[in-house]
C-alpha positions in Angstrom: 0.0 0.0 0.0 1.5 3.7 -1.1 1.3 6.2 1.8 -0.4 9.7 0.5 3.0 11.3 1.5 4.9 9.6 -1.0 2.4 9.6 -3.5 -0.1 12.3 -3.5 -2.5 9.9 -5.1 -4.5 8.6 -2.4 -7.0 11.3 -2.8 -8.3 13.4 -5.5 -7.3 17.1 -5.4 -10.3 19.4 -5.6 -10.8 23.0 -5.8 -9.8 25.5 -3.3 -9.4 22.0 -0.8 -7.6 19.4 -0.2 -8.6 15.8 -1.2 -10.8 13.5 0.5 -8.8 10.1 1.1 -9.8 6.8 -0.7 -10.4 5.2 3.3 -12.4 8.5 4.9 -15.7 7.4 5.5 -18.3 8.5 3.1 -21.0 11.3 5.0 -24.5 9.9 5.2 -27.6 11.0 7.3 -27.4 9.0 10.9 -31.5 9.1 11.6 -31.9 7.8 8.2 -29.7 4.6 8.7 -30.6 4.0 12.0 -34.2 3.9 10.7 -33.6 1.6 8.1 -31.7 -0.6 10.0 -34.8 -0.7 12.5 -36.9 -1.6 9.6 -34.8 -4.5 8.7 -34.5 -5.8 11.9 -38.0 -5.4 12.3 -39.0 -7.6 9.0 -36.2 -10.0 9.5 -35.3 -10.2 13.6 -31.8 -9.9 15.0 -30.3 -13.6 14.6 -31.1 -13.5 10.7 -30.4 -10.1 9.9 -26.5 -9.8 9.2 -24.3 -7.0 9.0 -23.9 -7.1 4.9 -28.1 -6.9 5.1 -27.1 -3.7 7.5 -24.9 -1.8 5.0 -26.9 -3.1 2.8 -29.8 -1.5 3.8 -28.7 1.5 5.5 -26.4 2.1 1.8 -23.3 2.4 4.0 -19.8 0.5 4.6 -19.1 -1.3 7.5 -16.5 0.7 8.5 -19.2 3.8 8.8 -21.7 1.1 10.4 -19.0 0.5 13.1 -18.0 4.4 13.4 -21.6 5.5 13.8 -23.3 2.4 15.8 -21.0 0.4 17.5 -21.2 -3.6 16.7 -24.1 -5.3 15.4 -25.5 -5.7 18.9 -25.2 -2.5 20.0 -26.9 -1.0 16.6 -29.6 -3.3 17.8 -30.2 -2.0 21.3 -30.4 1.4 19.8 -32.5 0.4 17.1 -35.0 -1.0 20.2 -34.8 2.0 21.9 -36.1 3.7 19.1 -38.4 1.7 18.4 -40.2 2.1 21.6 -40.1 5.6 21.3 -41.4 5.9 17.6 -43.3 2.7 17.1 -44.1 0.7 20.5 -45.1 3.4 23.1 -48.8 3.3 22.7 -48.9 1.2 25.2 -47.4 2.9 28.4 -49.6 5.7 26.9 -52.9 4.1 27.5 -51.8 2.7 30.8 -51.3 6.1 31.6 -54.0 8.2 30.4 -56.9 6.2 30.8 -58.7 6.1 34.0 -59.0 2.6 34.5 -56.8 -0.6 34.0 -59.6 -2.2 31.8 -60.0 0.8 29.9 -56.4 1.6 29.1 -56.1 -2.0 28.2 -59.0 -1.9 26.0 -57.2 1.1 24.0 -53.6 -0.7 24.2 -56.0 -3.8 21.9 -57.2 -1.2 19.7 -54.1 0.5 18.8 -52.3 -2.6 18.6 -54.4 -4.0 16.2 -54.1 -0.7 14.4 -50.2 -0.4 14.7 -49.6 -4.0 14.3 -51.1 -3.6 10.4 -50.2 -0.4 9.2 -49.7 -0.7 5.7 -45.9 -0.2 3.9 -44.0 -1.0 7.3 -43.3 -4.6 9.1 -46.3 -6.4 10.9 -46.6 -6.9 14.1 -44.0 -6.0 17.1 -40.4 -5.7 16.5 -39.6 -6.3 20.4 -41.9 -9.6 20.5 -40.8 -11.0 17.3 -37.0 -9.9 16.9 -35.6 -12.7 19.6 -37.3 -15.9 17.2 -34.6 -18.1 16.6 -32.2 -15.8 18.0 -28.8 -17.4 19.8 -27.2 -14.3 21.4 -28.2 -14.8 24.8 -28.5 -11.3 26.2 -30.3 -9.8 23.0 -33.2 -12.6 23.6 -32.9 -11.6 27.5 -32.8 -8.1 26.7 -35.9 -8.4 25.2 -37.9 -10.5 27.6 -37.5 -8.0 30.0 -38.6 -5.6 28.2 -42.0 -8.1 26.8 -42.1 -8.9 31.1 -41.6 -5.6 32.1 -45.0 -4.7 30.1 -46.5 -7.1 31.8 -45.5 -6.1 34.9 -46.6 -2.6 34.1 -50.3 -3.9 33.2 -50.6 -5.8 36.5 -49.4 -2.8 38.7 -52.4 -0.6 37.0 -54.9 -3.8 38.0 -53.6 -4.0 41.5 -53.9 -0.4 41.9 -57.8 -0.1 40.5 -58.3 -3.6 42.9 -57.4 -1.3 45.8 -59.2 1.6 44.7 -62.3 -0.9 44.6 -62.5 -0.3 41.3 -62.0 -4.6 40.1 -63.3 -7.1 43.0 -60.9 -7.8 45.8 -60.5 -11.1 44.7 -59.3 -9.9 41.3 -56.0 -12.2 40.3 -53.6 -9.4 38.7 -51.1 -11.0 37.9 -53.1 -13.8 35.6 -55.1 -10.7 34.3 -52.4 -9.2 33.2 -50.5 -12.3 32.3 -54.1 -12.9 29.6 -53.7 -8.9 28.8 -50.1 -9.9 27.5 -50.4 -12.9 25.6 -53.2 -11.2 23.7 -50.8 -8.6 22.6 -48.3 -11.2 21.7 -50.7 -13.1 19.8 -52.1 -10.2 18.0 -48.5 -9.4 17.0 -48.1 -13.0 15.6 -51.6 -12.7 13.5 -50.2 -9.7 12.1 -47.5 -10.8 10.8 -49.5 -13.8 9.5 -51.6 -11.8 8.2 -54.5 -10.7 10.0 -56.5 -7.8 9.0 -57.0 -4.8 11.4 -60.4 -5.7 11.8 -60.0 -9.4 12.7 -57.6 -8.0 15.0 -60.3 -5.9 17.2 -62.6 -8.7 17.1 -59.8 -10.3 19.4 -59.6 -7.6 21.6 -63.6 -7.6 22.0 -63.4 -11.0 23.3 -60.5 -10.5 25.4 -62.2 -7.7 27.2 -65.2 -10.0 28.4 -63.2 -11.8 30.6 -62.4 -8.4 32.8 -64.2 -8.7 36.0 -66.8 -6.3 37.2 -67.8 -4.7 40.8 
């Protein structure tokens, strides 16, 4: 390999500037790749999506990938994160504005089934569906946290409205919420095997009659 000091070759001279080295790393809009990197991870899942997909992809080398993002991994985590704040939020949001467990999981179904089909964008949940198959230990526990940690979220509402006396005494939380998240999880799946947005509320309908009453 010929240094640019001996040669003055390595880069082509421009204007008024000096020249941009054959190695520099060519500019490219961060949001943008990050973005399509969430969508492919999204469609694929993180065990069969590789780093040529990436670059791919996000039209970028691998040197720029590494630069910008870190490791595959650690593109992933970030890709998650903003995910959750772009895609997969509508769920702490209902928890938190509605007035009553029931009804807050009543709008989480109905936006689910309406985010889960969106039209031009990967079905379903990216945070549910990105561990299948997947052999890197702390991305599939990284993401069962998160999935349990929703859970977790839904039953502290229910305990909360059981000692408000707004649910029975005798309310079980923890299975409620427990049936709350395994419709999500199956809605997600139904998306992606392609459910229709309407089939989808039907679901939640049902789901809702099994919420106790005072």
């Amino acid at each position: 390999m010929v240094s640019g000091e001996k040669s003055g070759q390595a880069g082509v001279s421009t204007r008024g500037g000096t020249a941009r080295g054959r190695g520099r790393p060519r500019s490219f809009d961060r949001a943008t790749a990050l973005e399509k990197a969430l969508m492919a991870f999204w469609e694929h899942g993180y065990e069969a999506t590789s780093v040529s997909d990436l670059t791919r992809v996000m039209e970028i080398g691998a040197p720029s990938l590494y630069a910008a993002f870190g490791d595959k991994r650690s593109l992933f985590e970030e890709v998650v994160q903003e995910y959750g704040v772009r895609y997969g939020s509508f769920g702490g949001r209902a928890l938190a504005e509605e007035p009553t467990a029931r009804a807050g999981v009543e709008r989480m179904l109905r936006e689910a089934a309406f985010e889960y089909t969106v039209p031009g964008r990967p079905h379903g949940c990216l945070v549910i569906h990105a561990a299948t198959n997947c052999s890197t230990a702390e991305v599939e526990e990284s993401l069962r946290e998160r999935r349990n940690g929703n859970i977790a979220a839904i039953e502290d509402r229910i305990g909360a409205d059981v000692a408000a006396g707004v649910l029975p005494p005798d309310t079980d939380a923890a299975a409620l919420a427990r049936h709350a998240g395994a419709m999500i999880q199956g809605m997600s799946q139904q998306a992606r095997d392609g459910a229709s947005r309407a089939e989808l509320e039907a679901l939640a309908e049902i789901a809702l009659a099994v919420w106790p009453r005072v």
